[in-house]
C-alpha positions as CSV (number, residue, x, y, z in Angstrom):
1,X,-1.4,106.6,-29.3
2,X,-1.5,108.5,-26.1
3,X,1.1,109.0,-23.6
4,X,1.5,107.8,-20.0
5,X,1.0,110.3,-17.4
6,X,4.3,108.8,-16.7
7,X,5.6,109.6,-19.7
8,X,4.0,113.1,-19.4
9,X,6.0,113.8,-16.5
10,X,9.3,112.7,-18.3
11,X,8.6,115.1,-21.0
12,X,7.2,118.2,-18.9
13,X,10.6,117.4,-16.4
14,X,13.4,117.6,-19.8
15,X,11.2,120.6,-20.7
16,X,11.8,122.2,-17.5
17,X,15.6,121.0,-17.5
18,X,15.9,122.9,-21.2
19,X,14.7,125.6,-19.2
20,X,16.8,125.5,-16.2
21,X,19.7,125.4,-18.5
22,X,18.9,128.3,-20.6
23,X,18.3,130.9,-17.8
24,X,20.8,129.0,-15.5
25,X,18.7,128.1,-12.6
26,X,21.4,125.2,-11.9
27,X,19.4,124.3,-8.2
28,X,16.5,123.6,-10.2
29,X,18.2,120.5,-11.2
30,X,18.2,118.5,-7.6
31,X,14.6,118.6,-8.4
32,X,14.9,116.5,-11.9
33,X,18.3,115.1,-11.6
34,X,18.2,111.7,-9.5
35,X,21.0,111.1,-7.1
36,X,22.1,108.0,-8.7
37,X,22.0,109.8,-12.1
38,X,24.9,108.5,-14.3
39,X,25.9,110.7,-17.0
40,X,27.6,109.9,-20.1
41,X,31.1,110.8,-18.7
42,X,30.5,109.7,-15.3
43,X,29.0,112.4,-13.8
44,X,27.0,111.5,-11.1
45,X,23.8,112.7,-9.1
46,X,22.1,116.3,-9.4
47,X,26.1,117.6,-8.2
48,X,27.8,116.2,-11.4
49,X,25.3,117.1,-13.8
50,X,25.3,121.0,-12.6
51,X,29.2,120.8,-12.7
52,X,28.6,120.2,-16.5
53,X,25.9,122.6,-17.0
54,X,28.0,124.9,-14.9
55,X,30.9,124.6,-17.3
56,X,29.2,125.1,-20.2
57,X,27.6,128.5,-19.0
58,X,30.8,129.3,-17.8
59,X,32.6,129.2,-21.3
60,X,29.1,130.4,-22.9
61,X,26.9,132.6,-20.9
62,X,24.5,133.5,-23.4
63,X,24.4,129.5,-24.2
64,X,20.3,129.0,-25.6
65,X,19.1,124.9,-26.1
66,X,16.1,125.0,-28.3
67,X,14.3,121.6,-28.0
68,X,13.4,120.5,-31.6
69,X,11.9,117.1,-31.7
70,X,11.4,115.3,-28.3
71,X,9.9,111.9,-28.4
72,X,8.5,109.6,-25.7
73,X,8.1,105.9,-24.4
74,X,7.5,104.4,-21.0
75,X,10.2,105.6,-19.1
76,X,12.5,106.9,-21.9
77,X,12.6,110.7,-23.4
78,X,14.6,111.5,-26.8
79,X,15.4,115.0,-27.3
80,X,16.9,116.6,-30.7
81,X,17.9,120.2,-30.1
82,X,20.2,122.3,-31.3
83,X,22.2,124.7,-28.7
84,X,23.4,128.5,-29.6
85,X,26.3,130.4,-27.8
86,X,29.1,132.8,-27.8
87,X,32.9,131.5,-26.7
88,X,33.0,134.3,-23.8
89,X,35.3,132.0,-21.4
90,X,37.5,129.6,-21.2
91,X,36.2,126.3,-22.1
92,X,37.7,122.8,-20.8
93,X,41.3,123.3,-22.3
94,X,40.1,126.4,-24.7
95,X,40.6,130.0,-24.1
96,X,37.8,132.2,-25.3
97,X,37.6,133.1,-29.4
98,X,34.6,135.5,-28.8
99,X,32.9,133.7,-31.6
100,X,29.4,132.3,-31.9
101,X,28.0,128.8,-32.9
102,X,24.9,126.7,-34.0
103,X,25.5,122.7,-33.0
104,X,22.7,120.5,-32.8
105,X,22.3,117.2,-30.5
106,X,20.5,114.2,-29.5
107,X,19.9,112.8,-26.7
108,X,17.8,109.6,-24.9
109,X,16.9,110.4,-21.3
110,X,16.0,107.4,-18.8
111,X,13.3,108.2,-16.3
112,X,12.4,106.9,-12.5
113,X,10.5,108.1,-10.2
114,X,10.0,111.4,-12.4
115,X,13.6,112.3,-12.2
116,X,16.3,111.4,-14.8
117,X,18.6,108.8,-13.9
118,X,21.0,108.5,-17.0
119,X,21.5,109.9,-20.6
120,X,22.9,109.2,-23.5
121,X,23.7,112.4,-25.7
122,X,25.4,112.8,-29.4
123,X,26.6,116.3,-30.5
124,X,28.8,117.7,-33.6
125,X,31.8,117.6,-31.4
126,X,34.0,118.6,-34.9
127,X,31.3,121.0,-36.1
128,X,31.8,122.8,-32.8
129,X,35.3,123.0,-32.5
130,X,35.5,124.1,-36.4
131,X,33.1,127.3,-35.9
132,X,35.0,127.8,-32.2
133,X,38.0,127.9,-34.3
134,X,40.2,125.9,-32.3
135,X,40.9,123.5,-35.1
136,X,40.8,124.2,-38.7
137,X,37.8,123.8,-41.0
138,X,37.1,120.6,-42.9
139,X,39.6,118.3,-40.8
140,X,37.0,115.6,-40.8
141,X,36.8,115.8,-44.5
142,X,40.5,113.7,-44.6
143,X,42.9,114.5,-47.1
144,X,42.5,115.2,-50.5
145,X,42.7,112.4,-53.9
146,X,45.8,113.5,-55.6
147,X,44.0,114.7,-58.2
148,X,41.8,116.7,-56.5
149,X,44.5,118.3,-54.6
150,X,46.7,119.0,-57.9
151,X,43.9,120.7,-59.2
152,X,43.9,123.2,-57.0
């Protein structure tokens, strides 16, 4: 099946975002970003999604995305990465542990008029907090059986 030109644009325009993100060329987003872009917490326009970006290179400045698998249709992009980064500065209510992590994500992108104007993203939110170190590993695993735990 070929692709829209349309659909080539959406894909060449969330490679270029990967990129923007990775060398932190934040005004390189008004170009992509629409102004009635919705993000998944309620960011909105090219302002709100820097303000994330921003934040994220703020608490990891060597921060890498690495786009994985990225699959199109009509007006829709979805993206599988996986990010890299080391815990430098503070990050949303986290002080800096100096250590490194590998999280990986998805993401569907929504298209018009070549820029995006929403996204929908899912990350290993525990996975990233465990190798951060601000919680401690295997709290998503739940308790122990009893006799697993008198086992031990």
């Amino acid at each position: 099946m070929s692709m829209s030109n349309a659909t080539l644009l959406a894909v060449a325009l969330l490679v270029a975002c990967g990129c923007a993100l990775n060398q932190g060329d934040l005004g390189l987003l008004d170009q992509l970003v629409a102004p009635d872009y919705v993000g998944p917490q309620g960011s909105r326009g090219p302002d709100g999604f820097r303000g994330i970006v921003a934040g994220l290179r703020a608490g990891f400045p060597d921060i890498h995305y690495t786009l994985d698998d990225v699959l199109a249709e009509g007006d829709r992009v979805a993206v599988r990465w996986h990010w890299t980064g080391t815990n430098k500065g503070p990050f949303r209510a986290f002080p800096p542990t100096g250590k490194t992590f590998r999280n990986p994500g998805v993401g569907i992108f929504h298209f018009k008029d070549g820029k995006i104007v929403a996204a929908v993203l899912e990350t290993d939110r525990l996975g990233f907090l465990e190798q951060l170190g601000v919680i401690p590993p295997g709290v998503g695993l739940g308790p122990r059986p009893p006799a697993a735990a008198a086992a031990h």
